[in-house]
N, C-alpha and C positions, 0 to 999 in steps of 0.2 A: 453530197454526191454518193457516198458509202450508200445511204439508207435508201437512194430511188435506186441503185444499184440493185442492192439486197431485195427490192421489191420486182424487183423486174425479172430478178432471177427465181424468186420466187412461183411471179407468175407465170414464165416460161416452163417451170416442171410443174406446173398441178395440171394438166393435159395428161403425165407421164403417169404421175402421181396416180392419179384418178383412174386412170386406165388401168395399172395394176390394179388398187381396191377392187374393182370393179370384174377384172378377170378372176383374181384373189376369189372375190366371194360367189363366182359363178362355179370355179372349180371346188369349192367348198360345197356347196351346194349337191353338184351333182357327184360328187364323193362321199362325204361325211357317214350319211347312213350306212354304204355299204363298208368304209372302214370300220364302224364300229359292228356291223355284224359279224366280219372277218376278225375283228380282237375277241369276239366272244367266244372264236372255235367252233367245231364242227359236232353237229347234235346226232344221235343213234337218233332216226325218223323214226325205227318200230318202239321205241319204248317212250314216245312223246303221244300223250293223252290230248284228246281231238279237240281241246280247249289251251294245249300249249301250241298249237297250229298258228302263227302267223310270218309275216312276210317282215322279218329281223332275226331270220334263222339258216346257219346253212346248215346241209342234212345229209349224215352217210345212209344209203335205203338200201337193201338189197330185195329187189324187186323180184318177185316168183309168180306174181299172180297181174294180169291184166285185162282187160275188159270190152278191148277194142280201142280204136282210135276217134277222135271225137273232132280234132283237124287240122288238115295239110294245110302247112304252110311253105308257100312258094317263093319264088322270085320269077318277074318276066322281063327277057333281053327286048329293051325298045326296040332294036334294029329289028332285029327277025321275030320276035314277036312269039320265040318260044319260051319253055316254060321249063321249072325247073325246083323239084319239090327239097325242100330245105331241112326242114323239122316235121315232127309230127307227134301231136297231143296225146298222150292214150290214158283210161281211169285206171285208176287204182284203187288202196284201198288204204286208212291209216290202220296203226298198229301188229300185231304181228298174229300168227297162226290161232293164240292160243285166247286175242283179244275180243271182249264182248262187247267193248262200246270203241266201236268204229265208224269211221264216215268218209266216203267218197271224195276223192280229188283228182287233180291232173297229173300227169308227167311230161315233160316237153323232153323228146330224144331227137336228135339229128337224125337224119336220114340213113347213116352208115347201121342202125341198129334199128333199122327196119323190121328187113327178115325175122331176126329173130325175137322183137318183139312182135310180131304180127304171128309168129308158131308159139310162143308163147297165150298172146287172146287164144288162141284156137287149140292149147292145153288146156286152157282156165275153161271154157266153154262144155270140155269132154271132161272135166274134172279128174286132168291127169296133171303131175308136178313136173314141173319145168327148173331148169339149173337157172339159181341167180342169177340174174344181171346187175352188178352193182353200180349204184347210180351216187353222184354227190354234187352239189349243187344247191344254188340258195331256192328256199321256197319262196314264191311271188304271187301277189292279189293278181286274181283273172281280171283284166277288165273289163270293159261294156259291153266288146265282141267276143273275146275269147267265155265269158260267162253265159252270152247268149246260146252259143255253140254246144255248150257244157249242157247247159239247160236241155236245150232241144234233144240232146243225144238222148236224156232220163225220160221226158216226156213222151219222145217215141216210143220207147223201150216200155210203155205202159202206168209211169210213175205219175201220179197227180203231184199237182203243186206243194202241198203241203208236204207229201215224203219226199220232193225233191228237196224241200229247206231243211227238215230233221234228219235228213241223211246225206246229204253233201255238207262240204266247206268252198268257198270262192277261192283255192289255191293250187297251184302247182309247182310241181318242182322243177325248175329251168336246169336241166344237166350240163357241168360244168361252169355254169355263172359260180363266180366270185371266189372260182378254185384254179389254180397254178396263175397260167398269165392272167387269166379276166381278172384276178384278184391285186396280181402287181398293179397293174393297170390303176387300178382304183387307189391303189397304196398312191400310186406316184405322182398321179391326181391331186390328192389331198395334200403331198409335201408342197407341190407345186403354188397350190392354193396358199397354202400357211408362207410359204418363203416367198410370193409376190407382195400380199399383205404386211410382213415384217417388215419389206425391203421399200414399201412406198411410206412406212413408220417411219425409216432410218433416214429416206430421201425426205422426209416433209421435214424431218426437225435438223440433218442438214442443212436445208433451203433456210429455214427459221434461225437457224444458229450464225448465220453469214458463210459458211464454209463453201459457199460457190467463188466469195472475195478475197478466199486465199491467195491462188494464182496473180489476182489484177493487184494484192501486194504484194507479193514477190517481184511483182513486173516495178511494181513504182519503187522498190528498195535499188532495185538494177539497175533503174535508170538515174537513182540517185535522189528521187525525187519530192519534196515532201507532199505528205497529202493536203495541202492547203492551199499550192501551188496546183496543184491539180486539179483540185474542187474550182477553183476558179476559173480553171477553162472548159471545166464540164459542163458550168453555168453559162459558161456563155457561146459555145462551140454549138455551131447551126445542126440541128438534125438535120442530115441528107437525104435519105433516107431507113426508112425502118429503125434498128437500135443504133443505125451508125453515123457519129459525130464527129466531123472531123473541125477541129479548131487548128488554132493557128501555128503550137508546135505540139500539139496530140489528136491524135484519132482515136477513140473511141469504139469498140464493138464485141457485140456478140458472137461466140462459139457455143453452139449448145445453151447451156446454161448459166456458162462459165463470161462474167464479161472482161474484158481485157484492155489495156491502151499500149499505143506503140508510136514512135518519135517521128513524128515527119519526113524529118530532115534525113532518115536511113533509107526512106522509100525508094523505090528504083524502077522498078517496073509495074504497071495496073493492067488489068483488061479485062473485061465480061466475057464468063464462060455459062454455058447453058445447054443443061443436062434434060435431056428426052427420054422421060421413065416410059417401059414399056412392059405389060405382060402375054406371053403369048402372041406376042407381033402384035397386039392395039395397045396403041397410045395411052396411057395411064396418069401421064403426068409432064408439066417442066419445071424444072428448078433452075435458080436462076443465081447466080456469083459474080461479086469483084473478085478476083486474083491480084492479092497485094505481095509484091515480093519486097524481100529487104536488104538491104546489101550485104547482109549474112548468108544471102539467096534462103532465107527460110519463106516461105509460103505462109500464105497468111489467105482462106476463103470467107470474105466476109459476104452471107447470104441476105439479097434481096427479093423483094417477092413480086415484080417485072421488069419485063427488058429497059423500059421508060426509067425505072427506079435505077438502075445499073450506069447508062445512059447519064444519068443526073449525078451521080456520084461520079463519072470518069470526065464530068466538065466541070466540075468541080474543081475537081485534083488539076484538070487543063489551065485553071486559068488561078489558082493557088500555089500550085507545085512543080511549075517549069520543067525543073532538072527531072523530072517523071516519065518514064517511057510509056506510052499509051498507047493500048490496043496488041493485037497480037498477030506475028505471021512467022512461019516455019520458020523465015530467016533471023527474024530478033530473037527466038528460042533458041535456034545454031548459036549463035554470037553470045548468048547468055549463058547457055551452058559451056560451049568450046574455050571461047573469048573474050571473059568479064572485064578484064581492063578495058578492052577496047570498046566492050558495051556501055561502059561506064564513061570512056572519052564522048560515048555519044551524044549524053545528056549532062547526066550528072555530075563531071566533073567543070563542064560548060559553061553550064547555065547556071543563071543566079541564085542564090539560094537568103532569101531576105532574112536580114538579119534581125532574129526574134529574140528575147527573155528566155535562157537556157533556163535547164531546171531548175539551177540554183537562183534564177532572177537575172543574173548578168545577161550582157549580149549575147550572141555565139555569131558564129560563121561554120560553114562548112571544114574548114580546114580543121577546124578545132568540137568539132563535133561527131566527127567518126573514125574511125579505122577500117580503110576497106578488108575486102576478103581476097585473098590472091583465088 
């Protein structure tokens, strides 16, 4: 019993399991690089030589010199179909005033530093000096469109192919990427990644180590009962449906992960409940429950997965468990909560309760197998 237990619980969390790995190593994925560019610190751009240029760097610039913008980038509202410019590309140049081996790149600035990077091209142009703009931000590889753009801008500008490749680099400096929040952002990322990972470890070798069949021994020490007695009606207790068994003085079932048994003869009230998941007003889903109460009135949802299933487990308990209140209406709720003795005259103290092999083997009876709850 323990070991199809322990398998079952195991089976029930590798969905869980897996699903972290799997978020785990997507947020890794799209973090890892930019955490380890953020551990390296922040590089002076004018004093980095045009062969230390790559996209695993971020970069304090103070930019004086520009060359025009090379392209706007927009966004457009579907509804009205206007437009609405976001960023904008402009060249530069690497190294500093005084540098002779230099080469062409981009800058991506938002839109608020427009103006005056666009008065700035148009110092550089007249070959007047313009006040810094300091810029910081991770440098990033152009890709297939932003490098086509790049291109075109050189080629017009009269540049053949060849001085476009010995005089550019395929990079730009994205201002702001991977500095204050963009940078948390990516930190929190990565923990998230690392601490889902660690925690589907902790959850797999839980599951492996039996610690799901903690609780369902605690239950079997409460109720007094040994596990050999127990295995024995585990073996022989009808699946009803899904994980739930109910034999002739235990029921068997699944919570979560966790499986559990609880004593017949406490049972009091059943009834199928069924939940209508919804997102945004459409229908997303139904789940589907017995509601086991027990004459401790503790609740007990043991989930099946349809109404038919539910259905078969409350005819079950009809024609097994008499003294069982079945099915549900506002008024047996009133009376259960308000007036348990009297809820309890209804069936339970009633109706017959067949006399089974208590836990210890012996017979029982009702009278000598509980203690109600006032």
């Amino acid at each position: 019993m323990l070991n199809e237990l322990k398998t079952r619980s195991l089976k029930k969390s590798l969905f869980g399991t897996i699903l972290m790995v799997v978020i785990g190593i997507v947020c890794l994925v799209i973090a890892t690089q930019s955490v380890i560019t953020i551990l390296h610190g922040h590089y002076d751009f004018e004093s980095l030589e045009p062969d230390e240029i790559d996209d695993k760097k971020i970069v304090d610039a103070s930019v004086t010199t520009n060359f025009g913008s090379f392209i706007e980038e927009y966004e457009k509202n579907t509804k009205t179909g206007a437009t609405r410019t976001t960023n904008l590309y402009y060249v530069i140049w690497t190294g500093d005033d005084e540098s002779t081996d230099f080469r062409y790149i981009g800058v991506k600035m938002p839109t608020s530093y427009q103006n005056v990077m666009d008065a700035m091209a148009d110092a550089t142009y007249n070959y007047e000096v313009s006040d810094p703009v300091e810029v910081s931000g991770a440098l990033c590889k152009m890709d297939d469109e932003e490098l086509r753009y790049f291109k075109e801008y050189f080629l017009e500008s009269g540049w053949t192919e060849e001085e476009f490749e010995e005089g550019t680099l395929p990079y730009f400096i994205d201002y702001g990427a991977l500095v204050g929040a963009s940078g948390v952002f990516f930190v929190v990322v990565e923990c998230v990644g690392i601490f889902l990972i660690i925690l589907a470890v902790i959850r797999m070798i839980y599951a492996l180590s039996g610690g799901y069949l903690k609780k369902f021994q605690r239950e079997l020490d409460t109720l007094g009962c040994p596990t050999e007695r127990a295995d024995m009606e585990f073996h022989t207790a009808p699946l009803i449906a899904g994980d739930l068994k109910i034999g002739r003085t235990f029921t068997f079932y699944f919570d979560g992960n966790h499986p559990h048994i609880i004593l017949n003869d406490k049972i009091v009230w059943a009834y199928q409940s069924t939940t209508t998941h919804r997102t945004n007003g459409i229908k997303t889903g139904t789940t589907y429950e017995v509601i086991i109460y027990m004459i401790e009135k503790k609740a007990i949802h043991a989930s099946v997965s349809s109404q038919s299933d539910a259905v078969t487990v409350l005819d079950h308990m009809a024609n097994t468990m008499p003294w069982v209140v079945l099915g549900y209406t506002k008024d047996i709720e009133k009376l259960f909560k308000n007036d348990f003795q009297n809820f309890l005259q209804g069936r339970y103290y009633t109706m017959p309760h067949p006399a089974v092999p208590n836990v210890s083997g012996n017979m029982m009876t009702p009278e000598t197998s509980y203690t109600p709850a006032e």
